[in-house]
C-alpha positions in Angstrom: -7.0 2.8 0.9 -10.0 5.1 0.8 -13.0 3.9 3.2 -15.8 6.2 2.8 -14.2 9.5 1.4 -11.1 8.8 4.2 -8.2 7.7 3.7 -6.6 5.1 5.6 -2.7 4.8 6.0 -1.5 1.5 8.2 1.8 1.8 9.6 2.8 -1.3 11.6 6.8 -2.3 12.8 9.1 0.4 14.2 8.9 4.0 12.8 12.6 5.4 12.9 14.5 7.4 10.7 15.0 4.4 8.2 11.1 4.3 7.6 10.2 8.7 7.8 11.0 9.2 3.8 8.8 6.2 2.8 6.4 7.9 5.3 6.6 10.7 4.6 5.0 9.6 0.5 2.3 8.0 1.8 1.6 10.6 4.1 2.1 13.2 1.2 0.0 10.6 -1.1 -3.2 10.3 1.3 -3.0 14.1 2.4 -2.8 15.5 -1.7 -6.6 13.7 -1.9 -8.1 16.5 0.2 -10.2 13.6 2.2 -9.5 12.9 6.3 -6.5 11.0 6.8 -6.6 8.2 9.6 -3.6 6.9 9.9 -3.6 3.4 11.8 -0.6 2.8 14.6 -2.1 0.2 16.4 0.6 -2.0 15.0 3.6 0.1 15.7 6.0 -1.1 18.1 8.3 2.0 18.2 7.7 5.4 17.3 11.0 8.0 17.2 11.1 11.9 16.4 11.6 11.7 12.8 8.2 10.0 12.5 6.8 12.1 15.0 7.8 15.0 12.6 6.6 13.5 9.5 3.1 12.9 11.2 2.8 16.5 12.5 4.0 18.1 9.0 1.2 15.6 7.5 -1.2 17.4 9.9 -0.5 20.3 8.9 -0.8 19.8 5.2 -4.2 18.5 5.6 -5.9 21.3 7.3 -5.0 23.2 4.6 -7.7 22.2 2.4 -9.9 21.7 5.4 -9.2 18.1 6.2 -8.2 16.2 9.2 -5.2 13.9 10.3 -6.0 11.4 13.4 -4.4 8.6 14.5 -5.9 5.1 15.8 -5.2 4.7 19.3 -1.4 3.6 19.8 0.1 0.9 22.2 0.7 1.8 25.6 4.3 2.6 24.6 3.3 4.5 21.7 1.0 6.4 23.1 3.4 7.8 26.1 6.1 8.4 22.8 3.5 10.4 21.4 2.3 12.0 25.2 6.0 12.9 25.9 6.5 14.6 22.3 3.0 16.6 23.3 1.0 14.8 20.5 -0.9 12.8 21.7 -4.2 15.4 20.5 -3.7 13.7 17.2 -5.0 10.6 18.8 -8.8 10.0 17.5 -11.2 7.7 18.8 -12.5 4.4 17.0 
């Protein structure tokens, strides 16, 4: 979904290594558009390191062309995943 040259990527359920390949293309999909990337977490429940990964490789890949990556703000437990893992600077405001 594009919302005023940004594209949005909603994520919602439990982000494990089941769900980081199907990630990982929409990641890929929104980052190859060369707009900002916010990706939404508010509805994830569960966030594990091979999500974590896919996010941070996404990140990456966008400030290549001078983009940026951010995520909503998380759920409490999502957010201490994400503080724990030490990225929790991805977080963005709304």
């Amino acid at each position: 979904m594009i919302i005023n040259e940004r594209q949005i990527v909603i994520l919602q359920g439990e982000m494990d290594l089941a769900v980081a390949e199907e990630i990982r293309s929409q990641l890929d999909k929104a980052v190859s558009t060369g707009c900002d990337v916010r990706v939404d977490v508010s509805r994830v429940v569960y966030i594990d390191s091979s999500c974590i990964r896919e996010l941070l490789r996404a990140h990456a890949a966008a400030e290549i062309p001078g983009a940026t990556l951010t995520l909503s703000p998380p759920r409490p437990n999502v957010r201490r995943t994400l503080e724990v893992a030490d990225v929790a600077s991805l977080i963005g405001e709304d």
